[in-house]
C-alpha positions as CSV (number, residue, x, y, z in Angstrom):
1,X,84.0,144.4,112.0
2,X,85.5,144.2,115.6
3,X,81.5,143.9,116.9
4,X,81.7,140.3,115.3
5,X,84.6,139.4,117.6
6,X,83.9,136.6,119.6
7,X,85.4,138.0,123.4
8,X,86.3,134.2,124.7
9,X,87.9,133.5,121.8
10,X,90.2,136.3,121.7
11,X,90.8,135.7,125.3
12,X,92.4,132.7,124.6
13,X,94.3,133.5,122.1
14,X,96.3,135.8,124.4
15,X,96.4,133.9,127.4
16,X,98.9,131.4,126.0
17,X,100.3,130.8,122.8
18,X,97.2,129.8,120.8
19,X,98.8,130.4,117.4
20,X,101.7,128.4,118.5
21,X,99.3,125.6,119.4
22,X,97.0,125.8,116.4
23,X,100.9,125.7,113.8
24,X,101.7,122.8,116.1
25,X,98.3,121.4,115.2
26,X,98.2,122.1,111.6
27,X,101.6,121.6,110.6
28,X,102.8,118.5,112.9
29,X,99.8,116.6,113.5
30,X,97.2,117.0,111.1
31,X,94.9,113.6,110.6
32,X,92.9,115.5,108.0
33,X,95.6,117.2,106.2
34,X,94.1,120.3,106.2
35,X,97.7,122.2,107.0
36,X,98.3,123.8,103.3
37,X,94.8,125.3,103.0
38,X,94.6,128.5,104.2
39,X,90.9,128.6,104.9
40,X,90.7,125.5,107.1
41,X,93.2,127.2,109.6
42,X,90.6,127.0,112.3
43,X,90.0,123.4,111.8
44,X,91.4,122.0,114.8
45,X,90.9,125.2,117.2
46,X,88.2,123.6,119.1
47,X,91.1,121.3,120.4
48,X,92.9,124.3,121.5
49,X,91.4,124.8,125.1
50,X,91.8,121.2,126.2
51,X,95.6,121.4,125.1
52,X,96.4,124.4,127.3
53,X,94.9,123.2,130.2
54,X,96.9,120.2,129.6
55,X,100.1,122.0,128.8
56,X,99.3,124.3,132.1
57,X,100.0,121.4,134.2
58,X,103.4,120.3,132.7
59,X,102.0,116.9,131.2
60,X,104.1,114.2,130.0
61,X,104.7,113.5,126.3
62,X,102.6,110.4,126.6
63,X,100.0,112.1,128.0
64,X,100.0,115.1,124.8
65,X,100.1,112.1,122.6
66,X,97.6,110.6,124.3
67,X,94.9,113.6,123.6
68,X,95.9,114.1,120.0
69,X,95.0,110.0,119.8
70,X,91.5,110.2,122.0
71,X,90.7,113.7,119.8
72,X,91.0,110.9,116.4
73,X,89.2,108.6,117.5
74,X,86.5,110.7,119.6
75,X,86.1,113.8,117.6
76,X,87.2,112.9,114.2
77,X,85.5,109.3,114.0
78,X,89.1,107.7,112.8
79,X,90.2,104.3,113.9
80,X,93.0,103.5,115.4
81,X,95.7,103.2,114.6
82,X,95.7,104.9,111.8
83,X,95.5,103.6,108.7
84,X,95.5,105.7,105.5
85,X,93.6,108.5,107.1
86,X,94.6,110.1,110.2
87,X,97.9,111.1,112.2
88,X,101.1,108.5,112.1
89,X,102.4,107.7,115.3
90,X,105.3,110.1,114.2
91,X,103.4,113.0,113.3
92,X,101.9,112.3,116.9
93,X,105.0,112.3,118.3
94,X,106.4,115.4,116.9
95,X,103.3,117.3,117.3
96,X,103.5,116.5,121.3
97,X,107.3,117.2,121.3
98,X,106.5,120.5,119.9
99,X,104.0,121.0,122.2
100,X,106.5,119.5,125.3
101,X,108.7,122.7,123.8
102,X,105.5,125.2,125.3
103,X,104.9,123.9,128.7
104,X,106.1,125.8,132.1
105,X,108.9,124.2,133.1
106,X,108.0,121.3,136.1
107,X,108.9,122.7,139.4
């Protein structure tokens, strides 16, 4: 089944710690609360890319919390803040502490 592999997509799994990224995801943030079904792992992969290039250039925490809140609103179609659907303002914050944890070092 390796010919269904899609080439880009394993590419950026390797290139920095995409699993991490997509636990972080899953487990800390999670607006749909998806994070206990095992075949909606994938569900916020497509948020991957934008993260790493993010976490590539040593962002703040505000600025990590900041894309988790524009990718709710902008993606998702949730209003903010939050109400009874969507990430808290804690699981935002823990999710882009987590996150804070997988960035190079600032110079």
């Amino acid at each position: 089944m390796a010919a269904n592999r899609d080439p880009n997509r394993e590419h950026h799994r390797s290139t920095f710690p995409f699993f991490e990224i997509q636990a972080i995801l899953l487990h800390e943030w999670d607006p749909l609360s998806v994070g206990d079904n095992p075949h909606l792992a994938g569900e916020y992969d497509s948020y991957i890319p934008s993260l790493r290039r993010l976490l590539e250039n040593a962002p703040t925490m505000e600025a990590l919390a900041d894309l988790l809140v524009r990718a709710e609103i902008d993606l998702l179609g949730m209003e903010w803040p939050a109400n009874e659907r969507g990430a808290t303002s804690e699981q935002r914050v823990r999710a882009a502490r987590a996150l804070m944890a997988l960035a190079p070092a600032k110079p």
